[in-house]
Each structure stands twice: as C-alpha cells, then as structure tokens.
PAKOLVEX-550463 format. One line per field, with one value per residue: residue in one letter; x, y, z of N, C-alpha, C in turn. Coordinates in Angstrom, 1 decimal. Last residue first. Example, Ala and Ser with C-alpha at 12.3 -4.5 7.8 and 13.67 -1.06 7.14 Angstrom:
// PAKOLVEX-550463
type	c(s | a) .
n_east	c(12.8 | 13.2) .
n_north	c(-2.2 | -5.7) .
n_up	c(7.1 | 7.8) .
ca_east	c(13.7 | 12.3) .
ca_north	c(-1.1 | -4.5) .
ca_up	c(7.1 | 7.8) .
c_east	c(12.9 | 13.2) .
c_north	c(0.0 | -3.3) .
c_up	c(7.9 | 7.8) .
This chain:
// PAKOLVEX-550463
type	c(x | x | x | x | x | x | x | x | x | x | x | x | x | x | x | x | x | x | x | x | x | x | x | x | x | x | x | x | x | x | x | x | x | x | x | x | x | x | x | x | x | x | x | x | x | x | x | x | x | x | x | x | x | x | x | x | x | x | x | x | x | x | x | x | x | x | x | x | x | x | x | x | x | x | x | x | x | x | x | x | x | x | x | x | x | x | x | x | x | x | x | x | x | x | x | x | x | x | x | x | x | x | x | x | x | x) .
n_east	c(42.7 | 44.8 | 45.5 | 48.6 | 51.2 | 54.5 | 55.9 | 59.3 | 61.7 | 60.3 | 61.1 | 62.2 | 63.0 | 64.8 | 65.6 | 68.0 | 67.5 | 64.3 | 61.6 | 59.9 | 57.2 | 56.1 | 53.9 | 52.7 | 50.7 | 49.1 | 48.8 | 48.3 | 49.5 | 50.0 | 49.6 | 48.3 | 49.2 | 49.3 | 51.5 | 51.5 | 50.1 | 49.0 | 47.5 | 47.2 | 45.9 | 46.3 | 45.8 | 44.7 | 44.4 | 47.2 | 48.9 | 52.0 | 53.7 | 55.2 | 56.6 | 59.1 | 57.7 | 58.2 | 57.4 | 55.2 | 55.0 | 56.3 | 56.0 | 53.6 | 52.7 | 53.2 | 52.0 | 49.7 | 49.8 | 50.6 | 49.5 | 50.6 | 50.5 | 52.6 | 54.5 | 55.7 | 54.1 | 52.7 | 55.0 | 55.5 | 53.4 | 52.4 | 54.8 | 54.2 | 52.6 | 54.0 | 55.8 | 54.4 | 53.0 | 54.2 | 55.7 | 53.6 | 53.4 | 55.6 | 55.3 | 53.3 | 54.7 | 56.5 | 54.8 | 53.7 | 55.8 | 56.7 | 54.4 | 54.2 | 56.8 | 56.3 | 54.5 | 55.8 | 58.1 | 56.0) .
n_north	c(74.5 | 74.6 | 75.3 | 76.8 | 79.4 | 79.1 | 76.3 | 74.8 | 72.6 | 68.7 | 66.9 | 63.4 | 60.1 | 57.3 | 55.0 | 55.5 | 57.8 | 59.4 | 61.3 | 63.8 | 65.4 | 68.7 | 71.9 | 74.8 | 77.1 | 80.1 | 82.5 | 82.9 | 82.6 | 79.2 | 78.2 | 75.4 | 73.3 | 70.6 | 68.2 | 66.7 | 64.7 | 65.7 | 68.6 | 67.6 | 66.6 | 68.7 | 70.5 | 71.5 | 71.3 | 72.1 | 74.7 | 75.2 | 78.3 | 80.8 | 81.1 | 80.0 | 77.3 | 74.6 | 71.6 | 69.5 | 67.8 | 66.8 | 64.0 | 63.6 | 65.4 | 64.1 | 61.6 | 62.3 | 63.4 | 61.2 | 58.7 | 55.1 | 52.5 | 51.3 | 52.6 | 53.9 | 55.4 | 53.3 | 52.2 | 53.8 | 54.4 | 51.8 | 51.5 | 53.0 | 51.7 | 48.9 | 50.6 | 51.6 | 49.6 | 47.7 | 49.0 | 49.6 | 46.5 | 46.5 | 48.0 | 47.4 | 44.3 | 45.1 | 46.8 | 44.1 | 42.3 | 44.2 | 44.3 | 41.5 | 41.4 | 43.5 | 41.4 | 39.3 | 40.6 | 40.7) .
n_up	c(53.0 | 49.5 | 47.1 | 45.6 | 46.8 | 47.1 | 47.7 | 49.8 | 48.1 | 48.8 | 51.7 | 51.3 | 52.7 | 52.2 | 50.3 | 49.4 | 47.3 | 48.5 | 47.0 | 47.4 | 47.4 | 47.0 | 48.0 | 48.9 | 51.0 | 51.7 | 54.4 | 57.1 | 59.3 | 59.9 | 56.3 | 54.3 | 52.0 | 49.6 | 48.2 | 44.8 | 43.1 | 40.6 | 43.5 | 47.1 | 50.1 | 52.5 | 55.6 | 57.5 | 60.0 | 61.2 | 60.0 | 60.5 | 62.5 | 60.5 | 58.1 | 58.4 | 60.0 | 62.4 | 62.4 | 63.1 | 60.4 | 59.0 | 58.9 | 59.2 | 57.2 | 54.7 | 54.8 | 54.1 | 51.8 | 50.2 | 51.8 | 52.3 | 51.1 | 52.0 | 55.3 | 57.0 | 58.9 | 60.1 | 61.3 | 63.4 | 64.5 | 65.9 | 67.4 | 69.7 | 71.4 | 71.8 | 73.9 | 75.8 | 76.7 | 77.5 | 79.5 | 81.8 | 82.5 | 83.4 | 85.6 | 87.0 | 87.7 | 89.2 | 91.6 | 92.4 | 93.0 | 95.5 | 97.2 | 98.0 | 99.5 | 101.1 | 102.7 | 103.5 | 104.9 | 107.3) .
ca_east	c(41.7 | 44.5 | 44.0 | 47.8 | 50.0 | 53.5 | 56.2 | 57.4 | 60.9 | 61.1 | 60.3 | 62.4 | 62.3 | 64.1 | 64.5 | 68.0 | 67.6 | 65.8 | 62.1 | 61.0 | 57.8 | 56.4 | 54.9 | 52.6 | 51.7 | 48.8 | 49.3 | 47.0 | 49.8 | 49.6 | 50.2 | 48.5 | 48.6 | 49.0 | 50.7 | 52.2 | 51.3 | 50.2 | 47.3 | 47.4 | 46.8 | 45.6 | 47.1 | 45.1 | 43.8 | 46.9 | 47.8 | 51.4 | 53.5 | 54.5 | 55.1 | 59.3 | 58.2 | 57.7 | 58.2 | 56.4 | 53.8 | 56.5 | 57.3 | 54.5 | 52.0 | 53.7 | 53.5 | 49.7 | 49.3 | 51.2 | 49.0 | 50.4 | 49.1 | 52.9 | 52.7 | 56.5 | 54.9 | 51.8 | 53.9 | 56.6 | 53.6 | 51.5 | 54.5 | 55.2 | 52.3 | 52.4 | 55.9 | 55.2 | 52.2 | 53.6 | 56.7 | 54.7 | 52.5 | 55.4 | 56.1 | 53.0 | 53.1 | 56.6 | 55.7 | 52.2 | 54.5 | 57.5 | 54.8 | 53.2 | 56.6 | 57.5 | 54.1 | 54.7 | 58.2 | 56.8) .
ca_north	c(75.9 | 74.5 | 75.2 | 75.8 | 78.6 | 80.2 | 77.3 | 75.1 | 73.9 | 70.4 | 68.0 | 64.9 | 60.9 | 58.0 | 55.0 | 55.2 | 56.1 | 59.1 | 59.8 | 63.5 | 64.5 | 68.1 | 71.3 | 73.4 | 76.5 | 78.7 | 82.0 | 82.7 | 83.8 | 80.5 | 78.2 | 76.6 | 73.2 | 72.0 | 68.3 | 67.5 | 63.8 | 65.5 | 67.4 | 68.0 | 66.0 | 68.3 | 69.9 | 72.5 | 70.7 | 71.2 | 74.4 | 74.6 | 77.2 | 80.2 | 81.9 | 81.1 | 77.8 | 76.1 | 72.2 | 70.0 | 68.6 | 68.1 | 64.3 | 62.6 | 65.5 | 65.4 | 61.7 | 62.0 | 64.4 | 62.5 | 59.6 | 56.1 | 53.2 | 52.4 | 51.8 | 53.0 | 55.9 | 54.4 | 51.3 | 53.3 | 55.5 | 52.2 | 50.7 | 53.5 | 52.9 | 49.3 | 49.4 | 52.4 | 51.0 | 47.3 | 48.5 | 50.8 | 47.7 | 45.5 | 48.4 | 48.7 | 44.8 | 44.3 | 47.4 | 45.8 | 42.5 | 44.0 | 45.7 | 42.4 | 40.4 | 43.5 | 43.1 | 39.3 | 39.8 | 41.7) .
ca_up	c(53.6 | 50.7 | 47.4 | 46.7 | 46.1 | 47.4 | 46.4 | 49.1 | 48.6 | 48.1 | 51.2 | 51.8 | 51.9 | 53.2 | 51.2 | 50.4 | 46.8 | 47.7 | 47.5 | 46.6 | 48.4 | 46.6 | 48.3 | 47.8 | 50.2 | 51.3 | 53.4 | 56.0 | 58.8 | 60.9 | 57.8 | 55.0 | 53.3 | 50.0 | 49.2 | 45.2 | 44.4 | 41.0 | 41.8 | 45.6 | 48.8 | 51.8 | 54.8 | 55.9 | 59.6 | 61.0 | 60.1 | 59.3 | 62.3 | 61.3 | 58.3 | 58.3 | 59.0 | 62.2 | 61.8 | 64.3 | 61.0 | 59.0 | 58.6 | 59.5 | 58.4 | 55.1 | 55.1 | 55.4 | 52.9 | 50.4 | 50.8 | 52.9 | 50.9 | 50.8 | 54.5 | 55.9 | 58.1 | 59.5 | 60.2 | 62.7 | 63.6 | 64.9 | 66.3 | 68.7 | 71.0 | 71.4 | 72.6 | 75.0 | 75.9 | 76.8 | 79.0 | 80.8 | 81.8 | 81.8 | 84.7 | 87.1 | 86.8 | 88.2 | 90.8 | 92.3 | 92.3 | 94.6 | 96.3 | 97.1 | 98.0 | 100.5 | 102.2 | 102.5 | 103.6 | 106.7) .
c_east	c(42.4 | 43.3 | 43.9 | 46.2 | 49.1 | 52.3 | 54.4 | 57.2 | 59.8 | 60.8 | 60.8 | 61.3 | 62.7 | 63.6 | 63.8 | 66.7 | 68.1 | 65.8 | 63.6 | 61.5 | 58.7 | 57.3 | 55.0 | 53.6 | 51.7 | 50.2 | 48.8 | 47.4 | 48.7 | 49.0 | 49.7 | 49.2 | 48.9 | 48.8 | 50.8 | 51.3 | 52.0 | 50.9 | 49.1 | 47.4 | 46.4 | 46.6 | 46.1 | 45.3 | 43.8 | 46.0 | 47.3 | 50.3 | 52.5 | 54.3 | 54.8 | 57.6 | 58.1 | 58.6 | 57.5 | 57.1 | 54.1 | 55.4 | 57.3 | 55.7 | 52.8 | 53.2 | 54.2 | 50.9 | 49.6 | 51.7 | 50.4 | 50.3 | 49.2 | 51.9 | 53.3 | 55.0 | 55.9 | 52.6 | 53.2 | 55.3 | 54.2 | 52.2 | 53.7 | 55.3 | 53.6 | 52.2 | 54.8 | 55.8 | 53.1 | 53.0 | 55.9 | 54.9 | 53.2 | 54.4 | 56.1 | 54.4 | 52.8 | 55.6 | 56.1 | 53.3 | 54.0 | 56.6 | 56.0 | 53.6 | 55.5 | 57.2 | 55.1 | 54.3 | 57.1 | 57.2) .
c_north	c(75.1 | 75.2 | 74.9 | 76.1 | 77.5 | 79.5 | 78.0 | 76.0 | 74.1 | 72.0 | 69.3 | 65.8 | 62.5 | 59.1 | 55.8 | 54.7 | 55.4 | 58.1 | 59.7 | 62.0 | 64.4 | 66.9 | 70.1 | 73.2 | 75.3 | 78.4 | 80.1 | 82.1 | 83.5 | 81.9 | 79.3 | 76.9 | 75.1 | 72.1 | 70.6 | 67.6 | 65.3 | 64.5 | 67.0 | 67.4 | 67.0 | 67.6 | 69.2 | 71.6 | 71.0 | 70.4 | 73.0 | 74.5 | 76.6 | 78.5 | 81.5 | 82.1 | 79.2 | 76.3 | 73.7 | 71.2 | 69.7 | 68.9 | 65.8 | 63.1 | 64.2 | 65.1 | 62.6 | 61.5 | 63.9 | 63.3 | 60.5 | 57.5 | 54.4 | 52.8 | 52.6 | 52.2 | 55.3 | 55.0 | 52.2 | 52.8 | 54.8 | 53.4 | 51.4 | 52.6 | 53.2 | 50.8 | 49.7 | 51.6 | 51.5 | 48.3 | 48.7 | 50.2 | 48.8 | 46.5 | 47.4 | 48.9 | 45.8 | 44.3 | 46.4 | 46.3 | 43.5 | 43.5 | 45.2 | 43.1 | 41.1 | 42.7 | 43.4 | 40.4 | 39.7 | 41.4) .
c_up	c(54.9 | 51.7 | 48.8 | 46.7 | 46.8 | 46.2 | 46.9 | 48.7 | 48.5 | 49.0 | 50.3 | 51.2 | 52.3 | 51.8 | 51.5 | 51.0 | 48.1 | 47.4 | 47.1 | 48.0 | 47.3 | 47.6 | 47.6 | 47.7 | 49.7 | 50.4 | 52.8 | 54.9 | 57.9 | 60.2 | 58.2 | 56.2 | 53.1 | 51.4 | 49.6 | 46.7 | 44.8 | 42.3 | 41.4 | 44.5 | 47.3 | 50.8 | 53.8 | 54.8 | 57.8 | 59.7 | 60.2 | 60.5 | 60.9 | 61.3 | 59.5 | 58.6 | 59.3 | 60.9 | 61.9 | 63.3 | 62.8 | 60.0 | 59.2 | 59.8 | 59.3 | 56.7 | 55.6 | 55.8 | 54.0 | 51.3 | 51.6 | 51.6 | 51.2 | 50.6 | 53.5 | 55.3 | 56.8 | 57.9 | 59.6 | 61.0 | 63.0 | 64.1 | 65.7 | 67.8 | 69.4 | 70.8 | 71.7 | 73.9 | 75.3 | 76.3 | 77.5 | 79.7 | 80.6 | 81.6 | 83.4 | 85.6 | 86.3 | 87.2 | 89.7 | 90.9 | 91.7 | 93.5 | 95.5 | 96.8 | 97.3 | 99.1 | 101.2 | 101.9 | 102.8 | 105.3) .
C-alpha cells in the first residue's frame, strides 16, 4: 500500500516541476523579447498593444509595420490605417502617442 502511495506521490512531484519548468521557461522569452534593444518599433507595439481595442476595433495583427522615423503603422477591424509613435520615459518604461489617421499599413 505505501508503495502505491510513494509512486503517486512521485508521478505528482514530476507532473508539477514540470509545470513549474514551462511556466518559467515560458515567460522568460517575452520578459527578454520586450527589454532587447534590437527590439523594432513594430514589435514593441505588438508587445505592448496588441490586446488593446480601440475606438475602430480591434488592431489587425498582421498590419502592424515599422514606419519612417521609428513611428509604427497598423490597421484596425474597420479598414482604417493608423501611425503611431513610442515615446521612452525616464523611468525606462515606455508609452504610445496618440495615433494619427494615416499610415501604409495593409
């Protein structure tokens, strides 16, 4: 009886470093994605905003693009195309100007 008891105490110690090790693992790569200074524009916006419904609708995934300048274009739901700018504080963190009707986005 004990020996059965010892294996599923096992099965379950394994079944949860597992967990332990994905959900670690997993959330490193954005942490790093998102503080890389190689990271573009586009793929900050998309870091930062890509959850965000706007007043048109949601942002189009595949829209988002880097602009001239360091400004980022994308489109939303509706067709519209917008252009947007990253502004860096002096903290570190970052924010998104208003976005201004325009853009090359598809």
């Amino acid at each position: 009886m004990f020996e059965e008891h010892d294996m599923s105490i096992h099965r379950l110690l394994r079944i949860v470093i597992c967990l332990c090790a994905f959900v670690v693992f997993s959330g490193c790569e954005s942490q790093s994605e998102s503080n890389s200074t190689a990271a573009t524009p586009a793929k900050l916006f998309r870091i930062d905003q890509m959850d965000t419904m706007t007043p048109h609708g949601p942002i189009i995934p595949g829209s988002i693009r880097d602009g001239s300048n360091g400004s980022v274009e994308y489109r939303t739901s509706d067709g519209r195309k917008w252009r947007t700018r990253m502004n860096k504080r002096g903290d570190g963190s970052r924010s998104w100007a208003e976005p201004k009707p325009g853009g090359q986005a598809q």
